[in-house]
C-alpha positions as CSV (number, residue, x, y, z in Angstrom):
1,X,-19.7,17.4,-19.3
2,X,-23.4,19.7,-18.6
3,X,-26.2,18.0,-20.0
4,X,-28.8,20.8,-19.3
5,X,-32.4,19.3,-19.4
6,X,-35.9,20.3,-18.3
7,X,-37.9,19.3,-15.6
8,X,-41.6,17.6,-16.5
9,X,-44.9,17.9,-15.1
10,X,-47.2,15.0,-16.1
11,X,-50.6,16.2,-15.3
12,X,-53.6,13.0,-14.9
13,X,-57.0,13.7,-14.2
14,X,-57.8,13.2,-9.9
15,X,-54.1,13.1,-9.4
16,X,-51.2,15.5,-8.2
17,X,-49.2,16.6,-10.7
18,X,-45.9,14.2,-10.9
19,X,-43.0,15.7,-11.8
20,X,-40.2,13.9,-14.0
21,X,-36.1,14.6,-14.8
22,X,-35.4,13.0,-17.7
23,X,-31.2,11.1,-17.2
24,X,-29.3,11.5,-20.6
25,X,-28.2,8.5,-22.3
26,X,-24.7,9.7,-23.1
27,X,-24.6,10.5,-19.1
28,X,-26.1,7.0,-18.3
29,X,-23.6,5.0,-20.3
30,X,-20.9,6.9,-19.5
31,X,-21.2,5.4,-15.3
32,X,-22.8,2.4,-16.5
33,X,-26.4,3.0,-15.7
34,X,-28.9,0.6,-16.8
35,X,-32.9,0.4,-16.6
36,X,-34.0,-1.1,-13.5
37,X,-31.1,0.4,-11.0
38,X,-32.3,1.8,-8.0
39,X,-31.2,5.8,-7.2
40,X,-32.1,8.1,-4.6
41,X,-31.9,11.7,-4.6
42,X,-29.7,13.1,-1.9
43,X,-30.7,17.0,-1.0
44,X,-27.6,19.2,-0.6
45,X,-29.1,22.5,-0.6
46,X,-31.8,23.9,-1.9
47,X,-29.8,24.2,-5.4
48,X,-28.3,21.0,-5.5
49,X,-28.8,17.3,-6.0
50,X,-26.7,14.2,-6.0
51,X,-28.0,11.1,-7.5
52,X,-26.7,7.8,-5.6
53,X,-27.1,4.1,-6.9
54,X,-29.1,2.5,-4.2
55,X,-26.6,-0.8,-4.7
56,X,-23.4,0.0,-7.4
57,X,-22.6,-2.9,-9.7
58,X,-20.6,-5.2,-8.8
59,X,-17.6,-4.0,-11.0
60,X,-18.1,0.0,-9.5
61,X,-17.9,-1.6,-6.1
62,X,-14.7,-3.1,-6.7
63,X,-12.8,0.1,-8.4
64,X,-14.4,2.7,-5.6
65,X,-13.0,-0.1,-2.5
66,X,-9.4,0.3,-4.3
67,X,-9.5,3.2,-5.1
68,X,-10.1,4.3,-1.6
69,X,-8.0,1.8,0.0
70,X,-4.7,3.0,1.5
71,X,-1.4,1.8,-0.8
72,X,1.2,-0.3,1.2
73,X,4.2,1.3,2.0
C-alpha cells in the first residue's frame, strides 16, 4: 500500500520552525499503532526512512521471536 502525504511546517512566533509527518490511520491500524507508542526514525539514506517502535507490543514481540526462530527438524 502508498499512502503519499505531505510534510508540515508549523511556524510559532520566537521559535524554529517544527516540522510534522502526519502517520495514516489506515497505515496505523493496519501494524497496530496506537497514541502514545514511542518511534524513532532510523536514516537510511538521504531518501529513505524507516520508522521503529521504540518497544513493540507485547503480541508483535511474540509473532517477530517465532517467526524468526529456526523450525525443528
Amino acid at each position: 500500500m502508498i499512502y503519499p502525504l505531505r510534510v508540515q511546517a508549523i511556524r510559532s512566533r520566537g521559535q524554529n520552525p517544527r516540522l510534522y509527518v502526519s502517520f495514516p490511520l489506515a497505515l496505523a491500524a493496519a501494524i497496530g499503532l496506537e497514541p502514545g507508542d514511542q518511534v524513532q526514525w532510523e536514516l537510511l539514506d538521504r531518501s529513505e526512512l524507516h520508522l521503529l517502535r521504540v518497544q513493540p507490543p507485547p503480541a508483535l514481540a511474540k509473532s517477530k521471536a517465532r517467526q524468526s526462530s529456526p523450525k525443528p527438524t
